[in-house]
C-alpha positions as CSV (number, residue, x, y, z in Angstrom):
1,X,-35.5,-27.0,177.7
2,X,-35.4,-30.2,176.7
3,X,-38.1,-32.2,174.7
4,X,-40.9,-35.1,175.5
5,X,-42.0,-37.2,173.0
6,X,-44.7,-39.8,173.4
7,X,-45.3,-42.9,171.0
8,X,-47.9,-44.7,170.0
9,X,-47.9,-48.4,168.3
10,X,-50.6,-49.2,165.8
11,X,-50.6,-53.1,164.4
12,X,-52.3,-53.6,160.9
13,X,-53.2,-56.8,159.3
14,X,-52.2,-59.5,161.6
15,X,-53.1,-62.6,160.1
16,X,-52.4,-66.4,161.1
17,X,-50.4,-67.0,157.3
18,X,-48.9,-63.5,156.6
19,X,-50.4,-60.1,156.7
20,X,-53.9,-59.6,155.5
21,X,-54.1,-58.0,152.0
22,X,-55.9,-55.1,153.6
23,X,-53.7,-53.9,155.5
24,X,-51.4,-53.0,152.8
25,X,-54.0,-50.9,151.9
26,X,-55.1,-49.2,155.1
27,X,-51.6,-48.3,156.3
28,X,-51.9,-45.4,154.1
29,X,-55.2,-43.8,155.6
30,X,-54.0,-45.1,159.1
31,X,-50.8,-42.3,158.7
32,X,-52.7,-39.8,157.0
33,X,-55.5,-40.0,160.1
34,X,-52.3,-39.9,162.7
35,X,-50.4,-37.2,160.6
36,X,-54.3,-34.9,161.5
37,X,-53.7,-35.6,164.9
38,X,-50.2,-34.3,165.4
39,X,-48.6,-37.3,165.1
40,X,-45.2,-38.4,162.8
41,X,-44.5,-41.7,161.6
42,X,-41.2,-43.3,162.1
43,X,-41.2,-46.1,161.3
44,X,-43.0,-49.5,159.6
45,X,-42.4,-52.4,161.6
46,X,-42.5,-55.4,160.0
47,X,-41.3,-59.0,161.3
48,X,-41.2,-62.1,158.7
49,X,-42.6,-64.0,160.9
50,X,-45.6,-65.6,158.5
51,X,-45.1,-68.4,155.5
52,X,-42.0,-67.6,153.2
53,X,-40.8,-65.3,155.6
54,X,-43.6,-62.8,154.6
55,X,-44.5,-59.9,157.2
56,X,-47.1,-61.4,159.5
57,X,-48.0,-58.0,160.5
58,X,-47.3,-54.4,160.2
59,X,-46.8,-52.0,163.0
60,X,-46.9,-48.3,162.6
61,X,-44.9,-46.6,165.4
62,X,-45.3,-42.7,165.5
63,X,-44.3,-40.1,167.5
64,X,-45.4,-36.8,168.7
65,X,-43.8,-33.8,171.1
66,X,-46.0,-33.6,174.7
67,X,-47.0,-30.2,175.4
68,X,-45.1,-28.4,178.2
C-alpha cells in the first residue's frame, strides 16, 4: 500500500525590508509545536527577495503521513 502525505506551509517574519528579527527566533518553537502534532519539517524556505538580498521571509514546509 502505498503512502499519503499531506503538507502544510507556515510563513514567519515577513517584513517590507527583510525578515523580521523575530522570526528568527520563533522558527524554533513554530517546529517544535508542529513536531507535537505529528508533523516533520522538510524544509526552510527562504527567498532573498528583501535589501542585500536578505530573506524577506521564511517559510516552514512540513509534512505528515494521512491516516488510512
Amino acid at each position: 500500500m502505498r503512502q499519503k502525505f499531506e503538507y502544510k506551509f507556515v510563513r514567519l517574519g515577513e517584513g517590507w525590508m527583510g525578515a523580521r528579527k523575530s522570526a528568527t527566533q520563533e522558527y524554533q518553537r513554530t517546529i517544535e509545536e508542529h513536531a507535537r502534532q505529528g508533523w516533520r519539517l522538510v524544509q526552510i524556505f527562504a527567498p532573498g527577495l528583501g535589501v542585500y538580498g536578505s530573506a524577506k521571509f521564511y517559510e516552514l514546509i512540513f509534512e505528515r503521513e494521512v491516516g488510512q
